[in-house]
MDAnalysis code that builds the backbone (N, CA, C; Angstrom):
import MDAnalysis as mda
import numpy as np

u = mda.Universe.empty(534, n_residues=178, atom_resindex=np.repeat(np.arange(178), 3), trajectory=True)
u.add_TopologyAttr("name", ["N", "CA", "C"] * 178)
u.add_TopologyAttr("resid", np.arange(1, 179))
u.add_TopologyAttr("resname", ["UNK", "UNK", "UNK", "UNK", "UNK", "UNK", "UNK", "UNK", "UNK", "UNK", "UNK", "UNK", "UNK", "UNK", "UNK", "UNK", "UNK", "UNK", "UNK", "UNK", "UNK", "UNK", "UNK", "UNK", "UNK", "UNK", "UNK", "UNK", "UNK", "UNK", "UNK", "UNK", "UNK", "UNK", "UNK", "UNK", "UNK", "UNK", "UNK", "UNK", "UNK", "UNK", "UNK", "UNK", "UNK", "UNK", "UNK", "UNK", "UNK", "UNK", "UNK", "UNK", "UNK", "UNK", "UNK", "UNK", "UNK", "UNK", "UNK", "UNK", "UNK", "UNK", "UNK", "UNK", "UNK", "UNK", "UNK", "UNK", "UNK", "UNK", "UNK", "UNK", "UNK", "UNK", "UNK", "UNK", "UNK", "UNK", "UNK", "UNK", "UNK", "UNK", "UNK", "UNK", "UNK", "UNK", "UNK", "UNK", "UNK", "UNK", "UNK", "UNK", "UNK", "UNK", "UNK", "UNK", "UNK", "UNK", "UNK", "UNK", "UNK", "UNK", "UNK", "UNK", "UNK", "UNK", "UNK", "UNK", "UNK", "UNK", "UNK", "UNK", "UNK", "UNK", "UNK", "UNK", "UNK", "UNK", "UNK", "UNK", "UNK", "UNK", "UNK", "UNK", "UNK", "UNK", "UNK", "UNK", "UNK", "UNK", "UNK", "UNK", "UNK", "UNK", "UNK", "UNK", "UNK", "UNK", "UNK", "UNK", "UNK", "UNK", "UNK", "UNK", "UNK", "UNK", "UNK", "UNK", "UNK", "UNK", "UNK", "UNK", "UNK", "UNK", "UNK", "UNK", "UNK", "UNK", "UNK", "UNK", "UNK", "UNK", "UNK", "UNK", "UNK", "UNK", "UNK", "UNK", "UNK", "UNK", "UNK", "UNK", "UNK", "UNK", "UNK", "UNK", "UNK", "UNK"])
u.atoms.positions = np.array([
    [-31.612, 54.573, 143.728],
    [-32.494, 55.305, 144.622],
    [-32.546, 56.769, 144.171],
    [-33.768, 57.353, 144.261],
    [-34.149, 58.607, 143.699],
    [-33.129, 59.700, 144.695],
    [-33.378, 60.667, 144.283],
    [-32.320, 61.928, 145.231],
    [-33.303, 62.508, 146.189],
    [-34.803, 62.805, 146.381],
    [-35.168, 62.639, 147.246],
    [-35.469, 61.534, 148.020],
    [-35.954, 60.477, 147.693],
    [-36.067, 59.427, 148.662],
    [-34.809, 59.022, 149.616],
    [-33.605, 59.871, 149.024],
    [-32.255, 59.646, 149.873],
    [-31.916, 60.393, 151.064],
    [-33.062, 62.241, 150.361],
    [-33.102, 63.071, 151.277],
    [-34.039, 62.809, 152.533],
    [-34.594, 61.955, 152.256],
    [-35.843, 61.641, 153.008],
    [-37.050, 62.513, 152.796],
    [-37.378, 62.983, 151.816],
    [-38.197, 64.134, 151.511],
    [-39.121, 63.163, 150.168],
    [-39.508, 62.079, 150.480],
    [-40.562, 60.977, 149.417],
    [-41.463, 61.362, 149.957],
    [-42.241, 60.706, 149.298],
    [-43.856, 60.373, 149.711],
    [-43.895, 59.913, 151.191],
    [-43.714, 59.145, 151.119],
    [-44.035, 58.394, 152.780],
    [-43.067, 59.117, 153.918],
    [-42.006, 60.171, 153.698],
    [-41.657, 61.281, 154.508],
    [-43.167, 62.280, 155.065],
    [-44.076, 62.242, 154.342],
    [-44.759, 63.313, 154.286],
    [-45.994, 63.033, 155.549],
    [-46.103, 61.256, 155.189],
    [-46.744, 60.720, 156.319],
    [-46.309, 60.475, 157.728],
    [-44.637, 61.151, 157.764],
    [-44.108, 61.714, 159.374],
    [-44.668, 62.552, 159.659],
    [-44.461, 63.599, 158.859],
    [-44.559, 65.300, 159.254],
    [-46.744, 65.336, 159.452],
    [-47.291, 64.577, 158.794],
    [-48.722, 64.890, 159.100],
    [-49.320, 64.676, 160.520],
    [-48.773, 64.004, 161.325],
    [-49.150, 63.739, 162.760],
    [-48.806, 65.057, 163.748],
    [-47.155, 65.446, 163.133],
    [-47.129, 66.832, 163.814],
    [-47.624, 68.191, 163.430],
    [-47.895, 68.230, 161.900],
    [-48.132, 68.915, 161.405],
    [-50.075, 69.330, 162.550],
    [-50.617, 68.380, 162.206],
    [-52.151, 68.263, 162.657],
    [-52.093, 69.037, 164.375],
    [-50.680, 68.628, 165.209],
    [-51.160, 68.591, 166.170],
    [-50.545, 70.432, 166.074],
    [-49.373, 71.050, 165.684],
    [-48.993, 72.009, 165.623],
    [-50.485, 73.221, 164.976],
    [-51.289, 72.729, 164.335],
    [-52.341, 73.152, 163.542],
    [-53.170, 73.168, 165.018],
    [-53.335, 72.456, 165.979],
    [-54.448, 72.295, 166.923],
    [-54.308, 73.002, 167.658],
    [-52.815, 73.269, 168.139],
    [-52.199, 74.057, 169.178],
    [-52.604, 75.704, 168.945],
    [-52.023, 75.739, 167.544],
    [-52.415, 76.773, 167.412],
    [-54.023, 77.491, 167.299],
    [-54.852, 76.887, 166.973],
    [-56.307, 77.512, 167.105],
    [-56.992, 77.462, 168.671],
    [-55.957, 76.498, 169.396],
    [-56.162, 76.583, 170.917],
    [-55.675, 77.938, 171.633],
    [-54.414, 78.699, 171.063],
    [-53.874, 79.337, 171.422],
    [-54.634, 81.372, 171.146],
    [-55.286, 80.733, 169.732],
    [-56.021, 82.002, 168.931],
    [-57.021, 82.199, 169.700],
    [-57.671, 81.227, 170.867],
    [-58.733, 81.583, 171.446],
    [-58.394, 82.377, 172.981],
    [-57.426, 82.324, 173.252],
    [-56.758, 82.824, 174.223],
    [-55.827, 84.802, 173.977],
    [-56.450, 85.486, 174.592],
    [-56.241, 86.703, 174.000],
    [-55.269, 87.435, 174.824],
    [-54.017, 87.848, 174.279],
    [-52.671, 87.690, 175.039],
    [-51.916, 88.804, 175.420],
    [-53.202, 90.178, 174.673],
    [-53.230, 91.637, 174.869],
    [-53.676, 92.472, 176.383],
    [-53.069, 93.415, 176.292],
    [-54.012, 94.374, 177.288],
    [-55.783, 94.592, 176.403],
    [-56.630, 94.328, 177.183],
    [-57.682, 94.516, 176.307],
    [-58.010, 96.074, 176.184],
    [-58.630, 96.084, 175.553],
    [-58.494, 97.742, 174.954],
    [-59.957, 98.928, 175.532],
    [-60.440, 99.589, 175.256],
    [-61.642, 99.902, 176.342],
    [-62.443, 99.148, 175.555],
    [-64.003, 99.175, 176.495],
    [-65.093, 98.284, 176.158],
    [-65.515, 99.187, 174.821],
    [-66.759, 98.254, 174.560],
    [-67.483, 98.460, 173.118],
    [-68.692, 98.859, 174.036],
    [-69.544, 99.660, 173.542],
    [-71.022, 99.994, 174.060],
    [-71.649, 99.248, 173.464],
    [-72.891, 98.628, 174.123],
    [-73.885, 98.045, 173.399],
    [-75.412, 98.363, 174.282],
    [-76.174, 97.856, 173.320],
    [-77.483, 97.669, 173.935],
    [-77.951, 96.986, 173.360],
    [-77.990, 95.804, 173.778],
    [-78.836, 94.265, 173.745],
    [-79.057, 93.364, 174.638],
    [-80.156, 92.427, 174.463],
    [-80.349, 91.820, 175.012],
    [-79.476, 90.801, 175.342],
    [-79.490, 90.936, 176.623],
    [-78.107, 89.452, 177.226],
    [-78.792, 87.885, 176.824],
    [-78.062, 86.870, 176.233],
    [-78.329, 85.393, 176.661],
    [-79.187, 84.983, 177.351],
    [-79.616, 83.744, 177.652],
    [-80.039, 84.010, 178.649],
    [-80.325, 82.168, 178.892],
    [-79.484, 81.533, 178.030],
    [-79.167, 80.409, 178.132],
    [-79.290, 79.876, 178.897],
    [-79.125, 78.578, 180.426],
    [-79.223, 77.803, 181.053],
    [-77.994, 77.252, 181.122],
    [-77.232, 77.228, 182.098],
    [-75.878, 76.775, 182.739],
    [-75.648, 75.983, 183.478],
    [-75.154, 75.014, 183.947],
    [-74.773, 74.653, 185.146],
    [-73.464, 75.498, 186.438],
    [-73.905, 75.009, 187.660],
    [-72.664, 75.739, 188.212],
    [-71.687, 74.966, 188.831],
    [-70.820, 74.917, 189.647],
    [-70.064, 73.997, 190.081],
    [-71.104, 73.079, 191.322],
    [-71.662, 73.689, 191.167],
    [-73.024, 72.631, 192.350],
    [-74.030, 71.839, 191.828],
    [-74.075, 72.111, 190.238],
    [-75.080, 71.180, 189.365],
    [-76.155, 72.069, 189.692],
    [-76.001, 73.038, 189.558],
    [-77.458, 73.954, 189.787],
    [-77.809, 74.425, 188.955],
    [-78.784, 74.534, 188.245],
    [-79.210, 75.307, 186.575],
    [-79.557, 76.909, 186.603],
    [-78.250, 77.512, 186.395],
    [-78.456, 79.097, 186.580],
    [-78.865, 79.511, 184.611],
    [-79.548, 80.756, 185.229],
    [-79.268, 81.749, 183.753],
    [-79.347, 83.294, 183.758],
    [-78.858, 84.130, 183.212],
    [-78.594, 85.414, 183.829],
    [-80.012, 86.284, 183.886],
    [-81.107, 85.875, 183.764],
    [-82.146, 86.171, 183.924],
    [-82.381, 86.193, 185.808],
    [-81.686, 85.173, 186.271],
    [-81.617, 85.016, 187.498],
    [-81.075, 86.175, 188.336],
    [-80.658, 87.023, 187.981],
    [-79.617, 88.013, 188.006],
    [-80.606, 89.433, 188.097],
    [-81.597, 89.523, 187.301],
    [-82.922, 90.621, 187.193],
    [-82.286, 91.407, 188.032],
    [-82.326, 92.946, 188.123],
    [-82.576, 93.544, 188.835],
    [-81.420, 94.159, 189.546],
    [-79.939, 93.278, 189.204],
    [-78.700, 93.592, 189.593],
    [-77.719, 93.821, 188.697],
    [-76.663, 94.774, 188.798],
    [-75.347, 94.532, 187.310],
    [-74.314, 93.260, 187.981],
    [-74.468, 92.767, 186.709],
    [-73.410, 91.522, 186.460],
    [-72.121, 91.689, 185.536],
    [-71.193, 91.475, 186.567],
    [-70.290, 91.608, 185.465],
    [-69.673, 90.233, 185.291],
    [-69.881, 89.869, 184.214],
    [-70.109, 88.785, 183.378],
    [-68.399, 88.337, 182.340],
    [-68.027, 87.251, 182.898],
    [-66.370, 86.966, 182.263],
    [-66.805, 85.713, 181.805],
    [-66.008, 85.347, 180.950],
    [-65.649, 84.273, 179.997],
    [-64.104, 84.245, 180.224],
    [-64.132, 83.131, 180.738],
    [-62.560, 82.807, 180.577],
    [-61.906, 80.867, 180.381],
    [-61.622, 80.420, 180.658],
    [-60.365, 79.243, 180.576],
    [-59.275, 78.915, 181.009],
    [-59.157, 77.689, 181.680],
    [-57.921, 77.511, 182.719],
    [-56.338, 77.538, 181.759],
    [-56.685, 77.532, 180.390],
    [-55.213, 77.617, 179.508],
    [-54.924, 78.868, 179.012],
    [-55.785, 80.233, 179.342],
    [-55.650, 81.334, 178.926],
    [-55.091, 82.255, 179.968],
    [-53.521, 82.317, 179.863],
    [-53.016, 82.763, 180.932],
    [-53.401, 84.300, 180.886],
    [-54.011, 84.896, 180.238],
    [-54.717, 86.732, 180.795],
    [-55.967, 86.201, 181.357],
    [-56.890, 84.782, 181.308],
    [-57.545, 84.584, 182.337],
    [-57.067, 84.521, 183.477],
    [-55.788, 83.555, 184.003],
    [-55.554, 83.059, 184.530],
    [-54.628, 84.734, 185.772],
    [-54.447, 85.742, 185.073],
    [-54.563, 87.024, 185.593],
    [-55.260, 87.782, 186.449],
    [-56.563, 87.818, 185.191],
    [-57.952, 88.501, 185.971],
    [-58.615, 88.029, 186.788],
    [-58.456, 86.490, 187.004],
    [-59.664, 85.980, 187.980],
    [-59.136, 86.691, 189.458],
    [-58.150, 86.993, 189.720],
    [-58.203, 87.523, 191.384],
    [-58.931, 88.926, 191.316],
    [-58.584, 89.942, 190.277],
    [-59.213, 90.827, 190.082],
    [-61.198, 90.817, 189.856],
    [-61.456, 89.885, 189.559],
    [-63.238, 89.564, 189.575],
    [-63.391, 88.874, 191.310],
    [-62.176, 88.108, 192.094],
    [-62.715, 87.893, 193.148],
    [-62.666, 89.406, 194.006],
    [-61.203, 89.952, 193.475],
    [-61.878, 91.107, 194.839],
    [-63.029, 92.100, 194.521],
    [-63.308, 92.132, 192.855],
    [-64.738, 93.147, 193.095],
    [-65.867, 92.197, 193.500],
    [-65.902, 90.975, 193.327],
    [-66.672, 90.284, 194.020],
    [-66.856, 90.210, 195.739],
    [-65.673, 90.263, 195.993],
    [-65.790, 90.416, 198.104],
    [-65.831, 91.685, 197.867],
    [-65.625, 92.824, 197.111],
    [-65.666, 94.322, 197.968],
    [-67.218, 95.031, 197.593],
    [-67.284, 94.494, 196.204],
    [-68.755, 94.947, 195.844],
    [-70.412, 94.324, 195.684],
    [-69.877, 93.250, 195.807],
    [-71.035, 91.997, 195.462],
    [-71.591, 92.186, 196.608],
    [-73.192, 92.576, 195.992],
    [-74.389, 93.283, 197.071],
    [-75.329, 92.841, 196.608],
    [-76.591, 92.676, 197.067],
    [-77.615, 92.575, 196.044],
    [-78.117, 93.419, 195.042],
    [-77.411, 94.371, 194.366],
    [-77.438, 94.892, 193.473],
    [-75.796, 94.978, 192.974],
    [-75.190, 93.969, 192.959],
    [-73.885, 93.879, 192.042],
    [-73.397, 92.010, 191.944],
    [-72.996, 91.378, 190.890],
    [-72.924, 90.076, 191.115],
    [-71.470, 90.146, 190.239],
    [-71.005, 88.829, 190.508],
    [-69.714, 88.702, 189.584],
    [-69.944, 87.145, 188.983],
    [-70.178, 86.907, 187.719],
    [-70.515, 85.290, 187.011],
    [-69.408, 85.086, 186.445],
    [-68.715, 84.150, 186.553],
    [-67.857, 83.859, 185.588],
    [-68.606, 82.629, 184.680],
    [-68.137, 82.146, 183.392],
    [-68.226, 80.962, 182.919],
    [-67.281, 80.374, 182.263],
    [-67.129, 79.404, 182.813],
    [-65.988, 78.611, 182.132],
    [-65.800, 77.767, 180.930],
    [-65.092, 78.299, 179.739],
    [-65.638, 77.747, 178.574],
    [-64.760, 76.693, 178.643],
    [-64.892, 75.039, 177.747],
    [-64.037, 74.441, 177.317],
    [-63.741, 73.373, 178.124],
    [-63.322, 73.966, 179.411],
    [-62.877, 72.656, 180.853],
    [-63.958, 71.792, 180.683],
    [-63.017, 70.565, 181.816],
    [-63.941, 69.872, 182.096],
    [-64.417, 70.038, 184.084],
    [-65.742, 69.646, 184.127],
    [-65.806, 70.134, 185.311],
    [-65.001, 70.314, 186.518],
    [-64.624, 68.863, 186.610],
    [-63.682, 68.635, 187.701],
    [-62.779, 69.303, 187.548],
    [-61.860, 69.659, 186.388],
    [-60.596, 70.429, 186.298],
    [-61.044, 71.632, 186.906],
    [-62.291, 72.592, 186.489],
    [-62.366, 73.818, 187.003],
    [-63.128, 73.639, 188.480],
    [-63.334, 73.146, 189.483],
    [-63.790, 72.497, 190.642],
    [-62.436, 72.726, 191.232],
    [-61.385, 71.886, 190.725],
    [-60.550, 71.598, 191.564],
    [-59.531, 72.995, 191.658],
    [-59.703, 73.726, 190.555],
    [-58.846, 75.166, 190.390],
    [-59.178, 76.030, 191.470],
    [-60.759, 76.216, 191.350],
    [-61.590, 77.033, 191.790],
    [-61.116, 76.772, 193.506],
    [-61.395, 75.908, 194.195],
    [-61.159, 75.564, 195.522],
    [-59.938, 75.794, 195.611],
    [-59.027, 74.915, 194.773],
    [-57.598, 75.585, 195.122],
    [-56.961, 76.879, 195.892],
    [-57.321, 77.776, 194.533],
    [-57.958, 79.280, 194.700],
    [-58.373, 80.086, 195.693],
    [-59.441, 79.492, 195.885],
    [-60.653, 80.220, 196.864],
    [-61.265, 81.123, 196.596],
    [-61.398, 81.202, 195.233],
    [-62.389, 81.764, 194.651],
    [-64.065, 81.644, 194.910],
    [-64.877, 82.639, 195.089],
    [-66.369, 82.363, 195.604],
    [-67.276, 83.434, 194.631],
    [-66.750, 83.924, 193.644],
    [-67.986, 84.402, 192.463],
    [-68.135, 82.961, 191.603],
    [-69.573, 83.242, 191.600],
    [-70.197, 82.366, 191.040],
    [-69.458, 81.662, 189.811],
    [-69.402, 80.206, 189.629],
    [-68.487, 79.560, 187.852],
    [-69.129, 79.323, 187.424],
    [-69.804, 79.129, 186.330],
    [-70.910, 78.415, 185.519],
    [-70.278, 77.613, 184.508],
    [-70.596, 77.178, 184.104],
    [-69.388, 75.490, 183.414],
    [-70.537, 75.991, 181.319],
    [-69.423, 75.401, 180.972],
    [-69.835, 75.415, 179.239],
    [-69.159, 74.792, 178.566],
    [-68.387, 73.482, 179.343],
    [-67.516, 72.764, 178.425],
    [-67.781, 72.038, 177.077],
    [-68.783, 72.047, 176.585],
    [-69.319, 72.141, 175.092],
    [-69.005, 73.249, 174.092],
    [-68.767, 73.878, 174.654],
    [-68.339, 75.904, 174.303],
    [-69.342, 76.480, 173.211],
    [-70.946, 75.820, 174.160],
    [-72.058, 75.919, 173.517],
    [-72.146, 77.948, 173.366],
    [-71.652, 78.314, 174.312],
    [-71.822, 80.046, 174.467],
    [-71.293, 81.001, 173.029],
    [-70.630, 79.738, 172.213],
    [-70.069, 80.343, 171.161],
    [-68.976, 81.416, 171.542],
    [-68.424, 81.833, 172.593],
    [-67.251, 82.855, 172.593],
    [-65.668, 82.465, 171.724],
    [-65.669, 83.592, 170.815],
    [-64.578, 83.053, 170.480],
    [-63.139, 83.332, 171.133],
    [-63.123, 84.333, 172.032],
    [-61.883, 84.986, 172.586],
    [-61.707, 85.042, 173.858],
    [-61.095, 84.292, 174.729],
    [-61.466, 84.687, 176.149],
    [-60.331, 85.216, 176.593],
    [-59.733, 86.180, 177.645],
    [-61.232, 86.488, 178.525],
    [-62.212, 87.513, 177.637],
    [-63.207, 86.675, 177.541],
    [-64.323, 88.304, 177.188],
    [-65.534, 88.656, 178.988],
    [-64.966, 89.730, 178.709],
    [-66.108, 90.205, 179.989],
    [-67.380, 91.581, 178.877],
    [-68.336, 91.001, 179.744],
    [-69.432, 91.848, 179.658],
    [-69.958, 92.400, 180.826],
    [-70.561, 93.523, 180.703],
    [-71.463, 94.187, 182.084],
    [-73.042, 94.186, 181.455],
    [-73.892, 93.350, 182.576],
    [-75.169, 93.514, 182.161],
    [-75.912, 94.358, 183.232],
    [-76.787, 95.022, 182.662],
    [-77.492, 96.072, 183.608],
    [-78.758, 95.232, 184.059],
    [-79.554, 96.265, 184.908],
    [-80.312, 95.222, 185.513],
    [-81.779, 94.972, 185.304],
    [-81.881, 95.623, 184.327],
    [-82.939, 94.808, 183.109],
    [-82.603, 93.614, 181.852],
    [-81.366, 93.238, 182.352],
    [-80.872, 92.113, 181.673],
    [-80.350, 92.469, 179.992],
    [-79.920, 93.609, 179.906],
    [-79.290, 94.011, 178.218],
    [-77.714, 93.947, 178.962],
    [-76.993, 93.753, 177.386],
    [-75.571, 93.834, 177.449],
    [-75.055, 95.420, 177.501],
    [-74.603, 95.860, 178.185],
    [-74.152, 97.308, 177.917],
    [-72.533, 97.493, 177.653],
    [-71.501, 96.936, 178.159],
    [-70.449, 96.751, 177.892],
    [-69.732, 95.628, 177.718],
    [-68.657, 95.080, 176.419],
    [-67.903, 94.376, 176.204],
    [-66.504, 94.814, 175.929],
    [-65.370, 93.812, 176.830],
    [-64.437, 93.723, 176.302],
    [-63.867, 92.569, 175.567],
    [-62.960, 92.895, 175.013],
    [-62.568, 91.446, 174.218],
    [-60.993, 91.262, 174.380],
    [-60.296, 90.275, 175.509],
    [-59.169, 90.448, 175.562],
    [-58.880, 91.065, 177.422],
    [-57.630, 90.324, 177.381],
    [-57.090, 90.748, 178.811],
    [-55.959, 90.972, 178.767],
    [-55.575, 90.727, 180.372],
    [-56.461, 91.070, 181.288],
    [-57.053, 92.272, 181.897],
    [-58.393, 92.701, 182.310],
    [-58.523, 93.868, 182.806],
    [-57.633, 94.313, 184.233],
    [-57.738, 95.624, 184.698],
    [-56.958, 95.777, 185.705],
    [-58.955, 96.354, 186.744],
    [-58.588, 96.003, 187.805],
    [-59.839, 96.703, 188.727],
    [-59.883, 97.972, 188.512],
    [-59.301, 98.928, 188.572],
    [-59.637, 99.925, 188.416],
    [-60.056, 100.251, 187.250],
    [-59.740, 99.572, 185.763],
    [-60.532, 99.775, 184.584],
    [-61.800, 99.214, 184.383],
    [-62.249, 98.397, 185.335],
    [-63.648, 97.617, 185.251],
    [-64.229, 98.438, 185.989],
    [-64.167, 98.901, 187.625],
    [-64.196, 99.924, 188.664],
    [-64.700, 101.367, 187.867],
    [-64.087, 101.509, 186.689],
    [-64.209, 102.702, 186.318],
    [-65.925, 102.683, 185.441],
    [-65.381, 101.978, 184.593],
    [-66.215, 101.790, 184.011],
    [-68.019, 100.997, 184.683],
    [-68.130, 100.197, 185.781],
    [-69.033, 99.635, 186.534],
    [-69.486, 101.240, 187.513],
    [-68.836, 101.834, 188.002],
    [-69.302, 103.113, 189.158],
    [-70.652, 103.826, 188.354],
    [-71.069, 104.021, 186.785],
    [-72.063, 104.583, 186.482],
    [-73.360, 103.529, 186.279],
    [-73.030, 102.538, 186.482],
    [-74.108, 101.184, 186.438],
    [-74.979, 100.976, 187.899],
    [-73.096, 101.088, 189.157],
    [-74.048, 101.285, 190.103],
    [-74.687, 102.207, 191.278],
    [-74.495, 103.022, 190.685],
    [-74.775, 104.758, 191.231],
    [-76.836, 104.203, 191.407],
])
């Protein structure tokens, strides 16, 4: 018998290690999408927002066009991204303290499957709007990403990374809705 095949380090050793190997490989690009920082200040922009077609937890076909006329502050997040799993109380209370008809709070949920984020959400008692994307058709690669859209529907601020604290969103939202 060879001196590796004794070590267990042959050929057909290699076809152990590939099952974990694959799943250790999966874990990790699950984990890269999940952003595990304080996020850092926003990026300025001016563009046009998405404007895609969503479902919500009611099967209702939203899109932020629906929104015209109000600032949205707009999150991307995931029930396995624990700096989501942070910020969402922080988007419900600017949602109960500020959500007017000229302020909205959207979240969308990338990745889940409905029922999983249904059943979170109620748990919770969360009541800003969820919009579902479990295809992770939105293309985000990092969640949480929040955006602020103004109310001609352009992107004006992004962050990338959590979780925010209210008073850094607060800060930054007070010249949107003046």
């Amino acid at each position: 018998m060879e001196k590796a095949d004794r070590l267990g380090v042959g050929i057909s050793s290699g076809y152990r290690i590939l099952p974990v190997l694959l799943v250790t490989i999966a874990i990790l690009l699950f984990l890269l999408r999940c952003s595990f920082g304080i996020a850092a200040n926003p990026t300025q922009l001016e563009e046009p927002a998405p404007d895609g077609a969503l479902f919500d937890l009611n099967n209702r076909q939203l899109r932020l066009s629906d929104y015209r006329g109000q600032v949205v502050l707009l999150n991307y997040w995931s029930l396995g991204c624990g700096a989501c799993m942070e910020e969402l109380p922080t988007l419900e209370r600017l949602s109960k303290e500020h959500g007017s008809q000229d302020f909205a709070v959207v979240t969308v949920n990338v990745g889940d499957e409905a029922q999983d984020v249904e059943r979170f959400i109620n748990k919770e008692g969360y009541t800003f709007t969820v919009l579902l994307d479990p295809g992770m058709e939105t293309n985000i690669r990092v969640v949480p990403t929040t955006y602020v859209v103004d109310q001609q529907n352009t992107l004006r601020l992004r962050w990338v990374g959590g979780p925010l604290t209210y008073q850094a969103i607060l800060t930054e939202l007070e010249s949107y809705l003046e």
